[in-house]
C-alpha positions in Angstrom: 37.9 -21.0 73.1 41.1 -22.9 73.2 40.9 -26.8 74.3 41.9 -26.9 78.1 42.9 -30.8 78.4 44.6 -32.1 81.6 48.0 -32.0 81.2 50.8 -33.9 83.8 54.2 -32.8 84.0 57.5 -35.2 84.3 58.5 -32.5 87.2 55.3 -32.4 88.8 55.3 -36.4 89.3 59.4 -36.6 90.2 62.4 -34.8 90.7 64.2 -37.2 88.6 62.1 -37.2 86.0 61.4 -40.8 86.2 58.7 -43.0 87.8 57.4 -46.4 88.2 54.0 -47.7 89.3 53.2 -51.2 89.5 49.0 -51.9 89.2 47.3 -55.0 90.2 43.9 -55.7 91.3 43.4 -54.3 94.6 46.3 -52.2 94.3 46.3 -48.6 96.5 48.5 -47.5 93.5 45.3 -46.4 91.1 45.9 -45.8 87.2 44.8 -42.2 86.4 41.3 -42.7 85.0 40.4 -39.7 83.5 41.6 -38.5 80.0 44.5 -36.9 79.7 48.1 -36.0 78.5 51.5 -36.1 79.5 54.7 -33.9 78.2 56.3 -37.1 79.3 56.9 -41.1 77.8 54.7 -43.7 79.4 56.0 -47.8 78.9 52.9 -49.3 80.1 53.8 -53.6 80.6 51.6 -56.1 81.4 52.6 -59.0 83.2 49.6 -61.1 83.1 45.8 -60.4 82.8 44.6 -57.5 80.7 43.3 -54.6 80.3 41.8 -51.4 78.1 43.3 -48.0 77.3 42.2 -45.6 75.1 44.4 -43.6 73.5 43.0 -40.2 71.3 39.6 -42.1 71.5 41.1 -45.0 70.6 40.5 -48.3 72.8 43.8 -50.8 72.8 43.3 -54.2 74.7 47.0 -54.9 76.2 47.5 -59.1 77.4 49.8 -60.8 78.9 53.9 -59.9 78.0 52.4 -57.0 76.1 53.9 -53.9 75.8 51.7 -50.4 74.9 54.1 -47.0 74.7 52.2 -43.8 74.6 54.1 -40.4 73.3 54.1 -36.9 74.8 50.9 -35.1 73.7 48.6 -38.0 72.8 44.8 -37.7 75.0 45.1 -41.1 76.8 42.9 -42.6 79.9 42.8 -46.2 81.6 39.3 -47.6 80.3 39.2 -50.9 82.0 42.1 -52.2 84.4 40.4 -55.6 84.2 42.7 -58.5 85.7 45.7 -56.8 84.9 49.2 -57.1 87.0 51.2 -54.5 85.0 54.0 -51.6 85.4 54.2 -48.6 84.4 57.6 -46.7 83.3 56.9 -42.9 83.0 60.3 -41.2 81.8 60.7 -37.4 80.7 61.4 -37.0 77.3 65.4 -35.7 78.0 65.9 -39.1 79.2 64.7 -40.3 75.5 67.4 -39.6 72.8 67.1 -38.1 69.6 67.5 -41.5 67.4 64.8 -43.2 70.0 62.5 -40.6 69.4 62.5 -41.0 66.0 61.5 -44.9 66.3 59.0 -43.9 68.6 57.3 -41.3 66.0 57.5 -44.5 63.8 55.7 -46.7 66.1 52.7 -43.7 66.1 51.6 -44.1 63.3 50.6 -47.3 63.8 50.3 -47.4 67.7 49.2 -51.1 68.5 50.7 -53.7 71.8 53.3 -55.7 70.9 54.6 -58.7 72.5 58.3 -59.2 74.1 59.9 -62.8 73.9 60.4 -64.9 77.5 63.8 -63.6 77.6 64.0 -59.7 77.5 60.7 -59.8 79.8 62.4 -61.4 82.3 65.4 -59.0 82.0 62.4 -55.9 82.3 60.8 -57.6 85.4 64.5 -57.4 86.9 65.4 -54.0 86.1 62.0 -52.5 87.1 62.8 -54.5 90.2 66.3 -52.4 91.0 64.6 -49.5 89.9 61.7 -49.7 92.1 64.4 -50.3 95.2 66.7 -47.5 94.3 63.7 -45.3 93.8 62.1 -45.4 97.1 65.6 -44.4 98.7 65.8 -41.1 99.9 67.3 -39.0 97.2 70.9 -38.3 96.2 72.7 -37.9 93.1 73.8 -41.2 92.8 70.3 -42.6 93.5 69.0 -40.6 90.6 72.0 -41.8 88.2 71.0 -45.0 89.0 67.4 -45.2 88.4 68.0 -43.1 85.1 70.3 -45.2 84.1 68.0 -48.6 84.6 65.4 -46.7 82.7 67.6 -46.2 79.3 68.2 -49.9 79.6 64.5 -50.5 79.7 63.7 -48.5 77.4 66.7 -49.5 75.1 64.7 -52.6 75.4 61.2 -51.6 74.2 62.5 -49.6 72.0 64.9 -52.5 69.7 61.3 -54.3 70.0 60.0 -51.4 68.3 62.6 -51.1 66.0 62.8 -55.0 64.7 58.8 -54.4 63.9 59.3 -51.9 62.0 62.3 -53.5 60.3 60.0 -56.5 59.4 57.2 -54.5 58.1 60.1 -53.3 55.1 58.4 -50.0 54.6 60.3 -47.4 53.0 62.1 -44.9 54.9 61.6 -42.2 52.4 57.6 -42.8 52.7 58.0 -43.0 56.2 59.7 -39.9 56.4 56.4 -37.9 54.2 54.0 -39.4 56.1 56.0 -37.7 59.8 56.0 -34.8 57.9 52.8 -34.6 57.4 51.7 -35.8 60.9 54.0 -32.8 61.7 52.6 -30.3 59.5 49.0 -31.1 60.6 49.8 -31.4 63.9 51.0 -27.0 63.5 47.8 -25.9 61.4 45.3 -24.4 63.6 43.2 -25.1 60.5 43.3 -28.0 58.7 43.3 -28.1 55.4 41.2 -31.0 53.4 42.9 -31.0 50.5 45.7 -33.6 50.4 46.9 -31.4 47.7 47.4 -28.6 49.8 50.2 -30.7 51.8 51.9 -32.6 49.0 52.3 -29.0 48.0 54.0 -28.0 51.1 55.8 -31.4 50.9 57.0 -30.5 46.9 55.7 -34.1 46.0 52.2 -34.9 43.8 48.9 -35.6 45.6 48.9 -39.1 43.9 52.1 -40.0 45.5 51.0 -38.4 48.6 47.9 -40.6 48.6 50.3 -43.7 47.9 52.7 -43.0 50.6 50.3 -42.4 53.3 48.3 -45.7 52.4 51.7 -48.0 52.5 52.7 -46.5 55.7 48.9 -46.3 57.6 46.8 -48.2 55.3 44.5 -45.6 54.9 44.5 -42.6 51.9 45.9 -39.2 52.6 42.3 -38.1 52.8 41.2 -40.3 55.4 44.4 -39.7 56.9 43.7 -35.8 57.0 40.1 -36.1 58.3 41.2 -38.2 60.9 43.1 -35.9 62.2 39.9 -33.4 62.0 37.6 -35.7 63.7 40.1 -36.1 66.6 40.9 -32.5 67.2 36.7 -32.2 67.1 36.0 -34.6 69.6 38.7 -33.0 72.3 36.5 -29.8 71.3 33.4 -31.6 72.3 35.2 -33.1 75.2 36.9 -30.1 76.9 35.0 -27.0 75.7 31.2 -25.7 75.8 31.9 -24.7 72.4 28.4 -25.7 70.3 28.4 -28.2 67.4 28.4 -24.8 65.0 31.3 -23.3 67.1 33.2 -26.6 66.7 32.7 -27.2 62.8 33.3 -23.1 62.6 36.7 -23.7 64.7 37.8 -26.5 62.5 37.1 -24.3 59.3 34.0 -26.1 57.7 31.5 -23.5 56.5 28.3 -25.6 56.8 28.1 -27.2 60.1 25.5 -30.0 58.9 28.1 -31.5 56.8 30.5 -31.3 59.6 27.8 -33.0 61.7 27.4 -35.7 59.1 30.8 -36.4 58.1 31.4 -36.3 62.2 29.0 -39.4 62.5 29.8 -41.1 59.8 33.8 -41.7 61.1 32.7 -41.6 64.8 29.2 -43.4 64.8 27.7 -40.9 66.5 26.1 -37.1 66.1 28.4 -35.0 67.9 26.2 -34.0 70.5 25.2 -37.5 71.4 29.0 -38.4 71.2 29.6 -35.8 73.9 27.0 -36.9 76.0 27.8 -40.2 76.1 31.2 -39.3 76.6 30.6 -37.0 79.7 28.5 -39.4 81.2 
């Protein structure tokens, strides 16, 4: 049974391909609360206040001047909304060059807020300000140049932010490189493989130095890195399909679906079927 999630469209939301929503408390303009995914960019930034988003089961607290960027593909939902004033840039990924995207792979493997200085905030609040005028105008071509072209500079923005932390962090490009092609090559496996080995194979490179590479750029090993991945893809199955917990561990190609249920619990701190319940609820 394939995993049905709820997927948005850039040309489903505009004919431009670009939107903006501003949230506030009390705002008509509700954040999509349900889990989901978007073939789409989304430059979530929060004025003041906070608030909680999960992305792939993960929660993120974003504050004040804080910026959270979530890619194309990645399950994501609005947990809390809390006090938060905040907008919202959603771009389609033509909009995005091919040197930006790269950064923004970058900034995946470690997704986390970041914080913009006085300055460039400012200059965001203004151009989300134009863009917000010129969007609301009935449509025409040079509308549509116009609020795509206020959306490169904001996310020219973000994205030197982006950059500069990554700069800082010195990692090297080369390991950052393995461990995108490894993201990449799990990310095409309808099976995962659990042996690290089996990769740094594909790769041409040693399991040991696969192991090192993966912990510089993530912090964690290659095999933690790998069943990650696993436990991810088994909680959208619990999620989004019916599929049993013996249908799931069979799906994700372990043999005995005890030590799938164990090894589940142990990363997620729940038994699977619990973790869908709760989850459901």
């Amino acid at each position: 049974m394939p995993v049905t999630i709820p997927t948005h469209k850039a040309t489903q939301q505009s004919d431009c391909g670009i939107l903006l929503k501003t949230i506030s408390p009390g705002s008509f303009q509700e954040p999509v609360q349900y889990a989901h995914r978007d073939d789409y960019y989304i430059f979530g930034i929060v004025e003041n206040g906070h608030c909680c988003i999960s992305i792939d089961f993960k929660n993120y607290t974003v504050s004040d001047h804080e910026i959270l960027c979530v890619q194309p593909g990645q399950v994501h939902r609005v947990v809390d909304t809390g006090n938060a004033q905040a907008t919202i840039l959603f771009i389609d990924s033509v909009f995005i060059d091919a040197p930006d995207k790269q950064i923004l792979s970058e900034y995946a493997l470690s997704v986390a807020p970041f914080r913009i200085n006085d300055l460039q905030f400012n200059e965001l609040e203004q151009i989300f300000s134009i863009i917000s005028r010129n969007i609301n105008i009935p449509e025409s071509s040079r509308t549509k140049r116009i609020v795509q072209d206020l959306s490169h500079a904001a996310t020219g923005i973000i994205i030197d932010n982006i950059q500069n932390i990554i700069c800082h962090q010195l990692k090297s490009r080369r390991q950052i490189e393995i461990t995108l092609a490894l993201k990449k090559l799990l990310s095409e496996d309808s099976h995962i493989n659990r042996r690290p080995s089996y990769y740094a194979q594909l790769l041409h490179i040693s399991p040991v130095y696969l192991n090192e590479v993966v912990k510089n750029i993530t912090g964690t090993t290659a095999s933690k890195y790998i069943q990650d991945e696993i436990i991810l893809r088994a909680k959208r199955m619990l999620i989004y399909t019916t599929l049993s917990i013996k249908e799931i561990a069979f799906n994700l190609g372990f043999d005995d679906h005890t030590y799938f249920t164990r090894l589940f619990t142990q990363t997620a701190g729940l038994p699977p079927t619990t973790y869908r319940k709760k989850y459901l609820e």
